[in-house]
SEFIZA-3560 file (N, C-alpha, C; in Angstrom, 3 decimals):
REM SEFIZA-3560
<numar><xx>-20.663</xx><yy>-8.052</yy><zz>3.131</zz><atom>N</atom></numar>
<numar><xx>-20.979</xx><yy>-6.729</yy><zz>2.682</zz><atom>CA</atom></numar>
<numar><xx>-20.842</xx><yy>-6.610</yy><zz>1.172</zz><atom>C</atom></numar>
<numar><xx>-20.193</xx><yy>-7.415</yy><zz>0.197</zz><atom>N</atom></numar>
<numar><xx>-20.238</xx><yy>-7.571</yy><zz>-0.769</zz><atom>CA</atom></numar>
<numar><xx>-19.021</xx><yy>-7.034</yy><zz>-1.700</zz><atom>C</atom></numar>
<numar><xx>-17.758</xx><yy>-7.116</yy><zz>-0.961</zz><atom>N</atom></numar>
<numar><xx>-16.856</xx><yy>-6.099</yy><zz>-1.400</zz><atom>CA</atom></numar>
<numar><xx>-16.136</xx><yy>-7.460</yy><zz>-2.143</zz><atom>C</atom></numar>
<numar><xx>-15.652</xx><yy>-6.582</yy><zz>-3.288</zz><atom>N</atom></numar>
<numar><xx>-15.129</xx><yy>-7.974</yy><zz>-4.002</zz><atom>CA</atom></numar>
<numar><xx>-13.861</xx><yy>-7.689</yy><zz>-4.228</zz><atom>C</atom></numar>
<numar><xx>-13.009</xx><yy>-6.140</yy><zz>-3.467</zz><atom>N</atom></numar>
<numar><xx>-11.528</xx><yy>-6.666</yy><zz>-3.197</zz><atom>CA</atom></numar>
<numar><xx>-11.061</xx><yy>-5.558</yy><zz>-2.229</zz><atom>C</atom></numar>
<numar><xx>-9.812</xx><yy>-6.075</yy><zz>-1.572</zz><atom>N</atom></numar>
<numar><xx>-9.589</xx><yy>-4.957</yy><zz>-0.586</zz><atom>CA</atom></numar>
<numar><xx>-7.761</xx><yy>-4.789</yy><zz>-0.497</zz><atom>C</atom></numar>
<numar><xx>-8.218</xx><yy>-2.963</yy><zz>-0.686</zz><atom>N</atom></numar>
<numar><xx>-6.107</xx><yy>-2.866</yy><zz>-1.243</zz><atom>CA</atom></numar>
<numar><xx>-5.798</xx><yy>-2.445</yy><zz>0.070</zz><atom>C</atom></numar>
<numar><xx>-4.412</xx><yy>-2.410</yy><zz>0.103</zz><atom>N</atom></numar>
<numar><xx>-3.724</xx><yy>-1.569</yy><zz>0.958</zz><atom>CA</atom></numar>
<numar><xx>-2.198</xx><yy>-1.449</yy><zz>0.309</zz><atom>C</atom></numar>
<numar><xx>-1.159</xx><yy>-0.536</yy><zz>0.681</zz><atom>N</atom></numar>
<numar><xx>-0.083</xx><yy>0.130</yy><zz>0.287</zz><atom>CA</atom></numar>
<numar><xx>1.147</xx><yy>0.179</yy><zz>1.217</zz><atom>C</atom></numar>
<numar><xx>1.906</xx><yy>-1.070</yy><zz>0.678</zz><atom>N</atom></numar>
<numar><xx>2.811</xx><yy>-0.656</yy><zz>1.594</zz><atom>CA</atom></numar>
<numar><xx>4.280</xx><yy>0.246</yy><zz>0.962</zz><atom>C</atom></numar>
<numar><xx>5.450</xx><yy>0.330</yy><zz>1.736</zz><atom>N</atom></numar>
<numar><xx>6.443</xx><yy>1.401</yy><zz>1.009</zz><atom>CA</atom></numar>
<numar><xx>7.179</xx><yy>0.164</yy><zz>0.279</zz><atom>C</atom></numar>
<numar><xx>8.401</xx><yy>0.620</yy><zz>-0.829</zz><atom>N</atom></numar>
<numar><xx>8.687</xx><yy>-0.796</yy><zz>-1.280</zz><atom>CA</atom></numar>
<numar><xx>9.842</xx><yy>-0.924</yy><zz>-1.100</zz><atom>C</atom></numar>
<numar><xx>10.170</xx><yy>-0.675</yy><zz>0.434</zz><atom>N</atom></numar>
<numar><xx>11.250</xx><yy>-1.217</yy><zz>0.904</zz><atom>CA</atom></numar>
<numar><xx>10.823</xx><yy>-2.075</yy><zz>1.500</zz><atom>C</atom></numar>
<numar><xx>9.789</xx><yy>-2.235</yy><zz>2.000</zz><atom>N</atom></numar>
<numar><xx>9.547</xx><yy>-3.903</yy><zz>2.815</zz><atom>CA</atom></numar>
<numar><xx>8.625</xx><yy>-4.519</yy><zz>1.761</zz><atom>C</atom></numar>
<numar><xx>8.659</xx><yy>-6.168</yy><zz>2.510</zz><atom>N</atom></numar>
<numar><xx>8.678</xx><yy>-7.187</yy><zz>1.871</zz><atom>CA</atom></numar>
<numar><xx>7.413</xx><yy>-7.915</yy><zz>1.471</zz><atom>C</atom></numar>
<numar><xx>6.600</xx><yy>-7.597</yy><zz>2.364</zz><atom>N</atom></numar>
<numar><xx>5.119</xx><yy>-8.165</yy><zz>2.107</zz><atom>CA</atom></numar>
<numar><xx>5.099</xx><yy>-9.084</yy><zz>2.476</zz><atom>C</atom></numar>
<numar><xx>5.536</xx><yy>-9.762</yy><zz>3.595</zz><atom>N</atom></numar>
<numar><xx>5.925</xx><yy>-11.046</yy><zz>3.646</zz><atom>CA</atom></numar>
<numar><xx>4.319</xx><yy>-11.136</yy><zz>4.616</zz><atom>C</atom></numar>
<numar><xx>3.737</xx><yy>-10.556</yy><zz>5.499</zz><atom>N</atom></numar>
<numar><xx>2.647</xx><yy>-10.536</yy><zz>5.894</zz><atom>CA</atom></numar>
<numar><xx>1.177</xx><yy>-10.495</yy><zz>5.137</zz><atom>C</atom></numar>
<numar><xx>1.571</xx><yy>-9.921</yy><zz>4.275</zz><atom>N</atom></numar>
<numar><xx>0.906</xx><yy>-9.651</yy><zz>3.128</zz><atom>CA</atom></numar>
<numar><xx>0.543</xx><yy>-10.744</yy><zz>1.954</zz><atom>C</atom></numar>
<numar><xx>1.907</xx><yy>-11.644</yy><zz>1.556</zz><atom>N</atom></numar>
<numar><xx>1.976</xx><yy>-12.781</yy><zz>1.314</zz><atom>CA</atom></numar>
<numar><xx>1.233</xx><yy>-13.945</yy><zz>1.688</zz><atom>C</atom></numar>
<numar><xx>1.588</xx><yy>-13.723</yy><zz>3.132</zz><atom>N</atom></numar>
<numar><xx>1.131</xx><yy>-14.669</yy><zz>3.913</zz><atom>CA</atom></numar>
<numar><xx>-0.614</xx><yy>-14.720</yy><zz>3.922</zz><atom>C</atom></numar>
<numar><xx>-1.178</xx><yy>-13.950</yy><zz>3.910</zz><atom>N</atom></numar>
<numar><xx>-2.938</xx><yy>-14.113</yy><zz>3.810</zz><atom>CA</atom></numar>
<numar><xx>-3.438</xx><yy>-13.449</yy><zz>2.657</zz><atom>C</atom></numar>
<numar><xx>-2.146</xx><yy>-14.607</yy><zz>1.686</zz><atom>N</atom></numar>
<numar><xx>-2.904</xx><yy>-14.320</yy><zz>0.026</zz><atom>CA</atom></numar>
<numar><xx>-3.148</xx><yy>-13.055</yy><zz>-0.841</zz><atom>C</atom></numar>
<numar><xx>-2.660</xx><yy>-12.395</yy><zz>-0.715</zz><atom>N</atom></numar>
<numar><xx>-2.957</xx><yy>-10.784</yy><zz>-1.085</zz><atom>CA</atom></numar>
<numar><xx>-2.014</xx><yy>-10.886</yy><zz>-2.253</zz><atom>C</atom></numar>
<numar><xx>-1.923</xx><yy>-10.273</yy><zz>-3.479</zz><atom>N</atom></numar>
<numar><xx>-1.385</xx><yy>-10.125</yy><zz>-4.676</zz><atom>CA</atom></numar>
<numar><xx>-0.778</xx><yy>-8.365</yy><zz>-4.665</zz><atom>C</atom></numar>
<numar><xx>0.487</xx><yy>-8.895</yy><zz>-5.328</zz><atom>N</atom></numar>
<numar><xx>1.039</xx><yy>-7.584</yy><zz>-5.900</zz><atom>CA</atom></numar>
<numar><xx>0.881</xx><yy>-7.062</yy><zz>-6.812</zz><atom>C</atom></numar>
<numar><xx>0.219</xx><yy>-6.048</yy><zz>-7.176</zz><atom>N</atom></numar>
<numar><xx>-0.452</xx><yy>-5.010</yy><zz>-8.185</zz><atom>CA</atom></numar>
<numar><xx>0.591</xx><yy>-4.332</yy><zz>-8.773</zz><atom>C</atom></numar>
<numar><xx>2.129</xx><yy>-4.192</yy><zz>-8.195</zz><atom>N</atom></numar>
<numar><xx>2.883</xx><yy>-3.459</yy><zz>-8.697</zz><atom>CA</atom></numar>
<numar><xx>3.108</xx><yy>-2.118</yy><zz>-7.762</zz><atom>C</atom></numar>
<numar><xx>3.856</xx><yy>-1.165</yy><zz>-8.345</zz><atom>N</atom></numar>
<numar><xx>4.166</xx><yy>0.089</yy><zz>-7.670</zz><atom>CA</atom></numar>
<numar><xx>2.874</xx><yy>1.120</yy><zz>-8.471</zz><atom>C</atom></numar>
<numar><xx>3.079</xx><yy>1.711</yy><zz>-7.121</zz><atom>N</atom></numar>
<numar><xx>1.937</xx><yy>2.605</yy><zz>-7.488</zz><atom>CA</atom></numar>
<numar><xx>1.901</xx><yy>4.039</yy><zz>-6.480</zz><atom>C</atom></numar>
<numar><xx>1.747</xx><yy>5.393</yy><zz>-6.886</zz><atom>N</atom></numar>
<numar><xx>1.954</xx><yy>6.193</yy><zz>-6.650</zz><atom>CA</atom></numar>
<numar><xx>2.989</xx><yy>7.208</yy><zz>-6.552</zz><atom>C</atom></numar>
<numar><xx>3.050</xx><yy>8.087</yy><zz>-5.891</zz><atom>N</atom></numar>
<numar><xx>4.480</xx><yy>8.852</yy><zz>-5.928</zz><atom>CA</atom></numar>
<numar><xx>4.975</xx><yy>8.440</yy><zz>-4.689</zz><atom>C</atom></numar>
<numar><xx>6.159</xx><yy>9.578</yy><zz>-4.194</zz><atom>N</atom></numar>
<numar><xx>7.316</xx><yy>9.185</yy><zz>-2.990</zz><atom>CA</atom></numar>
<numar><xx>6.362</xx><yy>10.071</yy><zz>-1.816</zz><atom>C</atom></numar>
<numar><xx>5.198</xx><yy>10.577</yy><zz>-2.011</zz><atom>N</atom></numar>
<numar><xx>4.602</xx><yy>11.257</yy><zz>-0.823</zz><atom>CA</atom></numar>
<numar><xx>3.559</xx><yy>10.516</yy><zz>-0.774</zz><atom>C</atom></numar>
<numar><xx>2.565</xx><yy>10.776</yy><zz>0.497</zz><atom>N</atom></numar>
<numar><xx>0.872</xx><yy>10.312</yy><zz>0.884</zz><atom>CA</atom></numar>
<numar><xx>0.286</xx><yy>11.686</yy><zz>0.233</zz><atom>C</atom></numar>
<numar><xx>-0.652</xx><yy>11.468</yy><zz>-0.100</zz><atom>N</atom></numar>
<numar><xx>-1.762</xx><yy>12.667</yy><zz>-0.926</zz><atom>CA</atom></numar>
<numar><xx>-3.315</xx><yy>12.207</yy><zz>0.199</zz><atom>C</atom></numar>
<numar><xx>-3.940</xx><yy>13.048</yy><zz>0.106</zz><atom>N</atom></numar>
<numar><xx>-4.968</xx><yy>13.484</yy><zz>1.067</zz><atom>CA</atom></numar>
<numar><xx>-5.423</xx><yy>14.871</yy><zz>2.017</zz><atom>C</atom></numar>
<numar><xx>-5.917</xx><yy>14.433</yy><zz>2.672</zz><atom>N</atom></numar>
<numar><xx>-6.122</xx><yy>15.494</yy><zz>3.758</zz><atom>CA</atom></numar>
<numar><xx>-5.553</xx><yy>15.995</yy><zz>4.618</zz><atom>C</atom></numar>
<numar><xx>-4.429</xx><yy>14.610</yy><zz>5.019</zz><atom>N</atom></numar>
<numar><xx>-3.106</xx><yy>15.115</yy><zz>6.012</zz><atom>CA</atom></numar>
<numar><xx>-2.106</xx><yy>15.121</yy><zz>5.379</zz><atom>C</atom></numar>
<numar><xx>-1.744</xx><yy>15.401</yy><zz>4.325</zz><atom>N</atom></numar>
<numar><xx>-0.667</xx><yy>15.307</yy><zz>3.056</zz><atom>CA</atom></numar>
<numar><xx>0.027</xx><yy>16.354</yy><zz>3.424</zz><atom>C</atom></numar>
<numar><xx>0.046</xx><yy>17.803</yy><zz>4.293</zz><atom>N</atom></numar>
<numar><xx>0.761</xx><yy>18.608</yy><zz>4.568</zz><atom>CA</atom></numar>
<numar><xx>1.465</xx><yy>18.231</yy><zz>5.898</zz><atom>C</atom></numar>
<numar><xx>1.273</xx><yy>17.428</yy><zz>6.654</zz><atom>N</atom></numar>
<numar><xx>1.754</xx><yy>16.864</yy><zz>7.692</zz><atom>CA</atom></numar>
<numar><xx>3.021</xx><yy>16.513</yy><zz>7.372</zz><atom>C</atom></numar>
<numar><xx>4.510</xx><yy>16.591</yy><zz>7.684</zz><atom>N</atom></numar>
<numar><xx>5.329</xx><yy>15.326</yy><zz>7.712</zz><atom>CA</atom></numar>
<numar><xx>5.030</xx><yy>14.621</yy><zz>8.959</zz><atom>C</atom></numar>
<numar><xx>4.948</xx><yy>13.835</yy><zz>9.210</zz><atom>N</atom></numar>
<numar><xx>4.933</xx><yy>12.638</yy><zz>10.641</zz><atom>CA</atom></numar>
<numar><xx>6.292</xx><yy>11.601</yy><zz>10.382</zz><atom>C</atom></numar>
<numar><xx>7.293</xx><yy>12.319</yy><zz>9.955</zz><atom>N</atom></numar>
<numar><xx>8.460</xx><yy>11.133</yy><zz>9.761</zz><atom>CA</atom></numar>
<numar><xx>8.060</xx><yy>10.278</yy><zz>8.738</zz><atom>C</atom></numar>
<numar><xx>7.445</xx><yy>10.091</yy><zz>7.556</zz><atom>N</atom></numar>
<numar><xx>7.019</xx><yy>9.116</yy><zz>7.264</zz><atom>CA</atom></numar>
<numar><xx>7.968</xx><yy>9.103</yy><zz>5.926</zz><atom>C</atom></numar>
<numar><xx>8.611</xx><yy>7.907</yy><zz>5.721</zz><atom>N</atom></numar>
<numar><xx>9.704</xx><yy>8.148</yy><zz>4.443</zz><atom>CA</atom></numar>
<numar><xx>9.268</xx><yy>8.704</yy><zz>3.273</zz><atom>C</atom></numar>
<numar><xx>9.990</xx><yy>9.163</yy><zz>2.479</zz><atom>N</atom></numar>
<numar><xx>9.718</xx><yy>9.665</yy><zz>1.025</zz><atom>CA</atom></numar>
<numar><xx>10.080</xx><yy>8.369</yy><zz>0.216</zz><atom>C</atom></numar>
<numar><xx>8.826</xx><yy>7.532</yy><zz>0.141</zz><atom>N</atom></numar>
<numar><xx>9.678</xx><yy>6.599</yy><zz>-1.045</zz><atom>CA</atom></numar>
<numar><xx>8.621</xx><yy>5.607</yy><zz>-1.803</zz><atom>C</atom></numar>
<numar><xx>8.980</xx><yy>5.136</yy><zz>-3.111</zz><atom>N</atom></numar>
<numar><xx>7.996</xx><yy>4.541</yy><zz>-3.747</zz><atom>CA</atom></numar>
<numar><xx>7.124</xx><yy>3.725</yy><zz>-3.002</zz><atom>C</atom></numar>
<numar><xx>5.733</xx><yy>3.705</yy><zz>-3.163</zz><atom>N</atom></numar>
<numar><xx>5.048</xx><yy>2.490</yy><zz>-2.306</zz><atom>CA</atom></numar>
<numar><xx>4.745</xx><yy>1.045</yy><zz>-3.728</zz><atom>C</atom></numar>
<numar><xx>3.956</xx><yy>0.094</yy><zz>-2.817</zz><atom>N</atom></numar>
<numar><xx>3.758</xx><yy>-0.967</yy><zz>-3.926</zz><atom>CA</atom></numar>
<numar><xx>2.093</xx><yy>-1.452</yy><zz>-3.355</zz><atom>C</atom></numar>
<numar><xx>1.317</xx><yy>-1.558</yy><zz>-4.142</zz><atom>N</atom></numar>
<numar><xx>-0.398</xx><yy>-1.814</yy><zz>-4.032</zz><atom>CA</atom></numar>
<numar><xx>-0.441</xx><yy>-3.066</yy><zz>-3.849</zz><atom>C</atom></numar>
<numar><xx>-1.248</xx><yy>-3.750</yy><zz>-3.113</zz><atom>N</atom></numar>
<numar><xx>-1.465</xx><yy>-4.976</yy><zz>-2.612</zz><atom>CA</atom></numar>
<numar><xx>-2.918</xx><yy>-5.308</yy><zz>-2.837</zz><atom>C</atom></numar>
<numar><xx>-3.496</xx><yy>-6.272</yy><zz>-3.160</zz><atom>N</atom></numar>
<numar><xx>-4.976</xx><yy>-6.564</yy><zz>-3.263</zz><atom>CA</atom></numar>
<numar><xx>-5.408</xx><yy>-7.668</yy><zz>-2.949</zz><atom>C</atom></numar>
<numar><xx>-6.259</xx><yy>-8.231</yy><zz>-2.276</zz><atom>N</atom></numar>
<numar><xx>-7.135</xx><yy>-9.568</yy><zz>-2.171</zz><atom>CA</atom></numar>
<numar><xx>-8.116</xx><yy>-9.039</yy><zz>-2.495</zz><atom>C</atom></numar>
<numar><xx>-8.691</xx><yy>-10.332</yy><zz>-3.553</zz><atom>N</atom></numar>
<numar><xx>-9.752</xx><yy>-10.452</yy><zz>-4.158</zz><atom>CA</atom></numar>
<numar><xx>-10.719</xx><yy>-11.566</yy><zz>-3.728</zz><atom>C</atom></numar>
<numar><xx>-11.809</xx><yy>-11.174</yy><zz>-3.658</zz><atom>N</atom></numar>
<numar><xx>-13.310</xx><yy>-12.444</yy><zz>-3.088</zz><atom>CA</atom></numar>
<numar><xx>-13.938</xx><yy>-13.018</yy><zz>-3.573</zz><atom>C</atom></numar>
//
């Protein structure tokens, strides 16, 4: 399809160790301690806490 990278976000209390594992690079921290969007008024339990950006590139 021609995508030449694909992120995802995890919180940065865990380790990436999955993430690691199929090559994906750490971009660093990124964002605030909440999710922003459309369901951003929701709590669903979901922690308040820094996340960290992950990327593979193609």
């Amino acid at each position: 399809m021609g995508y030449k990278r694909v992120i995802t976000y995890i919180l940065k209390s865990e380790n990436g160790a999955s993430l690691k594992a199929s090559n994906f690079i750490c971009e660093g921290e990124a964002g605030g301690e909440i999710w922003t969007g459309k369901r951003s008024g929701r709590d669903n339990g979901v922690p308040k806490e820094k996340k960290t950006r992950w990327a593979k590139y193609f």
